[in-house]
Every structure is written in C-alpha cells, then in structure tokens.
C-alpha positions as CSV (number, residue, x, y, z in Angstrom):
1,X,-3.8,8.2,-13.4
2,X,-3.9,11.7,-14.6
3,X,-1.8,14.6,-13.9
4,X,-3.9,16.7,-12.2
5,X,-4.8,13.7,-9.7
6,X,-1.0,12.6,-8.9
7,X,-0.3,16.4,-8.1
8,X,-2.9,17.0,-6.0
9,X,-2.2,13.9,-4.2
10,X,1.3,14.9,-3.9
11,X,-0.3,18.0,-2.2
12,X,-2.3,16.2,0.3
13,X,0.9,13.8,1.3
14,X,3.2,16.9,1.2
15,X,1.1,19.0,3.4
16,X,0.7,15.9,6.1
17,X,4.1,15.4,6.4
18,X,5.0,19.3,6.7
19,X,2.4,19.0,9.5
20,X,3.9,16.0,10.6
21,X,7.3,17.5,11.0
22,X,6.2,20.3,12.9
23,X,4.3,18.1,15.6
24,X,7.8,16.3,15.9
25,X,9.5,19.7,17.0
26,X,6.8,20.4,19.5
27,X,6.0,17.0,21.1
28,X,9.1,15.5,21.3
29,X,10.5,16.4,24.8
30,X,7.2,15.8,26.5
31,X,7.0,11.9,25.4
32,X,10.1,10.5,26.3
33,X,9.1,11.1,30.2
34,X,5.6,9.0,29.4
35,X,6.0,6.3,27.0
36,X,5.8,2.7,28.1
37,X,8.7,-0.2,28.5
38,X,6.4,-3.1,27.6
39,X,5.9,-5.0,24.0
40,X,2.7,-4.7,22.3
41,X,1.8,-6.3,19.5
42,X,-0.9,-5.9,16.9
43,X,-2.3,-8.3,14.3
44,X,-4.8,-7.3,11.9
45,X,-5.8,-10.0,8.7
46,X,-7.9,-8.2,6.2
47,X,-9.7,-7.8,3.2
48,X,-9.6,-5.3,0.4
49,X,-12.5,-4.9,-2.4
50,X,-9.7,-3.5,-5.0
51,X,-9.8,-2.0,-8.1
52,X,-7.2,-1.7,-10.3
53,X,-6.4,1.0,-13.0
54,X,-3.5,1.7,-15.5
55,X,-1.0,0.1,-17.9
56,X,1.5,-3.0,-17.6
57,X,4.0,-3.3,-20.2
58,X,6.0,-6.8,-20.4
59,X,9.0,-7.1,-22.8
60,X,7.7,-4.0,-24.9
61,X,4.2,-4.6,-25.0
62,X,1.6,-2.8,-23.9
63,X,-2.0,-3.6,-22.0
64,X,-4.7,-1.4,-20.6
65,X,-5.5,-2.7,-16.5
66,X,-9.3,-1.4,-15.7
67,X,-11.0,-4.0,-13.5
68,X,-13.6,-3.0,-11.2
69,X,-13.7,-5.0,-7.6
70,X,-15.8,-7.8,-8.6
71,X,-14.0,-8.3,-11.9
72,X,-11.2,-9.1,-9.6
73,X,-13.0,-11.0,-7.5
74,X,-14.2,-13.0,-10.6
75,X,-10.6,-13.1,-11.7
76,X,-8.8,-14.2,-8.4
77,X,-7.2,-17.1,-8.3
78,X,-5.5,-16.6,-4.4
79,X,-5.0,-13.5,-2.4
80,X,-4.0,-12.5,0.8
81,X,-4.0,-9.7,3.1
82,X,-2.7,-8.8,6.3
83,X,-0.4,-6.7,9.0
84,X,1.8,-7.1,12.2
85,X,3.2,-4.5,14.2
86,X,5.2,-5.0,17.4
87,X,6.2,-2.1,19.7
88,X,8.0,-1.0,22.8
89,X,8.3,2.3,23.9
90,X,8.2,5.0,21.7
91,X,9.8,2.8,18.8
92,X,8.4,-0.3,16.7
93,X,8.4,-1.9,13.3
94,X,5.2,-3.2,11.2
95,X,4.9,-5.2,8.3
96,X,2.3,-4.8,5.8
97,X,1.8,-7.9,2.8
98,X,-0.7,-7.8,-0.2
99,X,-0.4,-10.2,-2.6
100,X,-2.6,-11.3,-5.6
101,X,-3.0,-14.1,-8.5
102,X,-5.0,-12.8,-11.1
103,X,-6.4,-13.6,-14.5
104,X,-8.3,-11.9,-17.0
105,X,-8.9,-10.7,-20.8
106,X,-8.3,-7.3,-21.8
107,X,-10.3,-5.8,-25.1
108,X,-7.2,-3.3,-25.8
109,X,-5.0,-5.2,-27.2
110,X,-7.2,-8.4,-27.0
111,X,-5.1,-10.7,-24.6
112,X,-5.3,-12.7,-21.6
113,X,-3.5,-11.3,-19.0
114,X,-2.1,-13.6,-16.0
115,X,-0.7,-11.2,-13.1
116,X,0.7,-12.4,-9.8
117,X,1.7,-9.3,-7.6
118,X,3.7,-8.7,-4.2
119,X,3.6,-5.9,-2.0
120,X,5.5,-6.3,1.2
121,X,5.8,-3.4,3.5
122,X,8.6,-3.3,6.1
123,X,9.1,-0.1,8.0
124,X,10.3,1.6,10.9
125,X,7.7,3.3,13.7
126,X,8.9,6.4,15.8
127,X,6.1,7.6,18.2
128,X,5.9,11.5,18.6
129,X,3.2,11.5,21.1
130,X,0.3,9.2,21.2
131,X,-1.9,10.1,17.7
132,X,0.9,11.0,15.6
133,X,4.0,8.5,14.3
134,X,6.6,9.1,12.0
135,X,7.2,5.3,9.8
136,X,10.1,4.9,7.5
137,X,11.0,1.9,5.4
138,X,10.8,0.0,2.1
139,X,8.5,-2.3,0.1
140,X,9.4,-5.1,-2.2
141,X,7.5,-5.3,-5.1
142,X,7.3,-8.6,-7.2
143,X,5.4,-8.6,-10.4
144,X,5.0,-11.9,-12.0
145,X,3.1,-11.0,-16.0
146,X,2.0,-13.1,-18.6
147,X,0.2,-11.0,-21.5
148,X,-1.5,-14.4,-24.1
149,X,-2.2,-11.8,-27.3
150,X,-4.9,-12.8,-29.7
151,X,-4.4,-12.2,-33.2
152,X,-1.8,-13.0,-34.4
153,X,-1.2,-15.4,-31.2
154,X,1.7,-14.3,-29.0
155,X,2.7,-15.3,-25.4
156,X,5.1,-13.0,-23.4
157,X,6.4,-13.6,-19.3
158,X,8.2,-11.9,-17.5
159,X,9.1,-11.1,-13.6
160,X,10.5,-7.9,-12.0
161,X,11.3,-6.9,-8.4
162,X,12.0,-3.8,-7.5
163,X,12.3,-2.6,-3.8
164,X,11.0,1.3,-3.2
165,X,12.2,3.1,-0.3
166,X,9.3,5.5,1.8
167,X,8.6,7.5,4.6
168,X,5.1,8.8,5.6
169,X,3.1,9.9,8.7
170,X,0.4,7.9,10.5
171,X,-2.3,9.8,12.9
172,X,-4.5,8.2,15.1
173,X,-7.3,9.8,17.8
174,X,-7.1,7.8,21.2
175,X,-7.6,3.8,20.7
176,X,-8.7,3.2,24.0
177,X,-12.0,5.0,23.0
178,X,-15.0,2.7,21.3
179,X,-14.6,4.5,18.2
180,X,-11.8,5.8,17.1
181,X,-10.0,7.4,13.3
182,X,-7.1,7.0,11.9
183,X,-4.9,8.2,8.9
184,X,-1.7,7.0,7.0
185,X,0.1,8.2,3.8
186,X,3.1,7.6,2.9
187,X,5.8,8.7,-0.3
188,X,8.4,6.6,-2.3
189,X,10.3,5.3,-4.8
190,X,11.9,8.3,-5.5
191,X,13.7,7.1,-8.6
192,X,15.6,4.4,-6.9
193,X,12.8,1.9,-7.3
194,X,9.5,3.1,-8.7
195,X,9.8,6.6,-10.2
196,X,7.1,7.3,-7.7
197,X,5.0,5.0,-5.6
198,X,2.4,6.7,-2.8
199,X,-0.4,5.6,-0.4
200,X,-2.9,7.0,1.6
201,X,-5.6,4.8,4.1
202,X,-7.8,6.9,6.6
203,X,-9.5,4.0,8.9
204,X,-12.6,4.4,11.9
205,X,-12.4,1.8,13.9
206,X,-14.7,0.2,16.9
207,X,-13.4,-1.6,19.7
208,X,-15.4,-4.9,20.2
209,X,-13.5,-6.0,23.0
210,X,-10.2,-5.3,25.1
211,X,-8.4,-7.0,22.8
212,X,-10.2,-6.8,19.2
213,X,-11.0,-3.9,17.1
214,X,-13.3,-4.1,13.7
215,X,-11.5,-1.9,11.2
216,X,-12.9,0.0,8.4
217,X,-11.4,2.2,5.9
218,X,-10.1,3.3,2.0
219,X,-7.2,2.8,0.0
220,X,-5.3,4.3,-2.5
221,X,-1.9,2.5,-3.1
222,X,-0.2,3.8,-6.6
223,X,3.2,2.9,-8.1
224,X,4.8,4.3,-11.1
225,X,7.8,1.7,-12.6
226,X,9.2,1.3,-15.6
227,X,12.9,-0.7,-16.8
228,X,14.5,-2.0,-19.9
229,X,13.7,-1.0,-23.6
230,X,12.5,-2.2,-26.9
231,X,11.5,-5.5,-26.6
232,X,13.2,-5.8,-22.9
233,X,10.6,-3.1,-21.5
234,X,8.6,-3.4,-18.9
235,X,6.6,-1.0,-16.6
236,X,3.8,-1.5,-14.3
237,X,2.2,2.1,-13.5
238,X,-1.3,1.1,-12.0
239,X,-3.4,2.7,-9.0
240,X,-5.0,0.3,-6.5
241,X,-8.1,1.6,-4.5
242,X,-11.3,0.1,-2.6
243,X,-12.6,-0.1,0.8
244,X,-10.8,-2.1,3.3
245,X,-12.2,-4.3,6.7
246,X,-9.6,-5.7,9.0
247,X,-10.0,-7.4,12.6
248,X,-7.3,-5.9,14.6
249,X,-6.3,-8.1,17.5
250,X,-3.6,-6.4,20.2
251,X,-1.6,-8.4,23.1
C-alpha cells in the first residue's frame, strides 16, 4: 500500500477516535442511570469477497500477493468467517475469526505460493451511550507460507505468530430500526506486534426479524510485519479488502 493511502487512513482512524474520545467526556454520566442488567448476545457467520494485495517474505525471499476476489475464490482450499459478542450492561467482549487456506502461482518470482492465515480478534466493549463504543483488545495472527520457486527449483516454509494489540471506536445508528448503519476502525500493532496493523468496516443493515439482521458492508483490514534477517526473514505486509454479507442473529 502506498504512502499517501496508509496516511490518509491514519487520518480517517485518528480523526474517529479524537471524536470518539470527546463523546466519552460528554455521554458518560448520562448512561450509567439507563443501561440494561441483562446478557445479550450476538452471532453473526459471514462471508467476505476478499482481495489481497502486497508482499510476503519467508526466510529472505520475496513474493508479490495481488489476487483479485475470484482468484481467491479459485484458489481456496477452506475458509471461514464469523463473530460473537456477548454483553451486559454497558460492558461486553466480542470475538472476531478470519481464517484462510490458500494456493496460488505468482509470475514475480514464478512460484507457487501455499498461504494458511489466522486472524483472531478478541477485544473488550465499553458502551458510551447507545451508537457509540469504545473496544480494546488484541489479535493473534498465524501465518503458515510455503513459497515452491521455479527456476532453479526451491521450496521454503515457514510459520509466524505474532499477537498485535488495538483499540478503535465502533458507531452504530439505532438497531431497533429496519435499517440501520454502522461503523468500526480500529489501530494496532504499534511496534509490539505488527509495526502497524489497521481496519476499518462501515455496515447498513436490515432487520428481517426480531431476532435476525442481514448485514452488508466493506472492509479494509491491513497489517504491516516483518522479523528475522537474511535468510531468517520474514514479513507479511498485505491489505485485505472486499465487500462483506453476514446474518446477525441476537438472543
């Protein structure tokens, strides 16, 4: 991703959670007379039409990552997709898991490239007042490679995890309407995992039912890592986005 993209994304994030903040100052007295003692819970399995774009590097070498959706649909061997949140009161926790097997042959350097990649998301909810929440958390990362070069043949593995603590803000209009928005980003790594890892997902959604939603949305989920040298190296600095459908289901 270039420059002039990761800085003005930076912007966006940076600006939301300035706002953010400033809702917390102002709102936070009022909600603690009005929130709820009961557990809710949300489950929401979905789909993602991903695209991938950047470098991997496994034990010092280096391949090019630009598949379109349907070259990774093509390319998928198993993937799955889905959240849980749980709540009570104004405080909850969610958990967020992506995970894909992938193969595929990249023209710079010609090799096959074999990539099975974990992103699980466990954070922390505080509810300000009822569109705006503060999360905070971490997500483990697991990146399984395997780079097959052509000419001369070479075969390198290799597995990393890394673990990237965040914090974000997530903004919602009111759920109990038929159609409703909503808006999360959220900022990372910070040098303790991925130099920098960031998302951002606004969402519409319409409520079929009491109890189910239909979920519609885009995201950008980009991570910046990078361990080792020489012929120990490895670094995975790719940006994920597509469209996303989910069926949220709450009890």
């Amino acid at each position: 991703m270039s420059s002039s993209v990761q800085r003005n994304t930076l912007t966006v994030t940076g600006a939301c959670l300035i706002f953010f903040m400033m809702v917390c100052n102002s709102t936070h007295s009022v909600l603690a007379q009005t929130q709820s003692e009961d557990w809710k819970f949300r489950v929401v399995p979905y789909l993602m039409g991903a695209s991938m774009d950047g470098k991997t590097t496994i034990r010092g070498r280096e391949a090019t990552i630009d598949l379109s959706a349907g070259e990774i649909f093509d390319n998928l061997k198993f993937g799955f997709m889905g959240y849980f949140e749980a709540s009570k009161g104004p405080w909850g926790f969610g958990s967020d898991t992506i995970y894909m097997a992938l193969g595929t042959f990249t023209e710079v350097p010609p090799a096959n490239v074999d990539v099975k990649q974990l992103a699980w998301t466990f954070w922390g909810i505080r509810e300000i007042n009822p569109w705006a929440d503060l999360v905070f958390g971490a997500r483990w990362n697991r990146i399984e490679g395997e780079l097959d070069f052509k000419g001369p043949d070479i075969q390198v593995r290799d597995t990393k995890n890394w673990v990237d603590p965040l914090v974000g803000v997530r903004l919602s209009s009111d759920r109990s309407r038929r159609f409703h928005a909503g808006f999360l980003a959220d900022i990372g790594g910070f040098g303790l995992g991925s130099d920098l890892a960031w998302e951002i997902f606004p969402t519409v959604g319409v409520n079929l039912g009491r109890h189910a939603t239909a979920t519609f949305g885009y995201r950008w989920l980009d991570m910046d890592y990078e361990t080792g040298e020489g012929n120990e190296r490895f670094g995975y600095d790719v940006l994920i986005q597509g469209p996303a459908f989910g069926l949220s289901f709450s009890f």
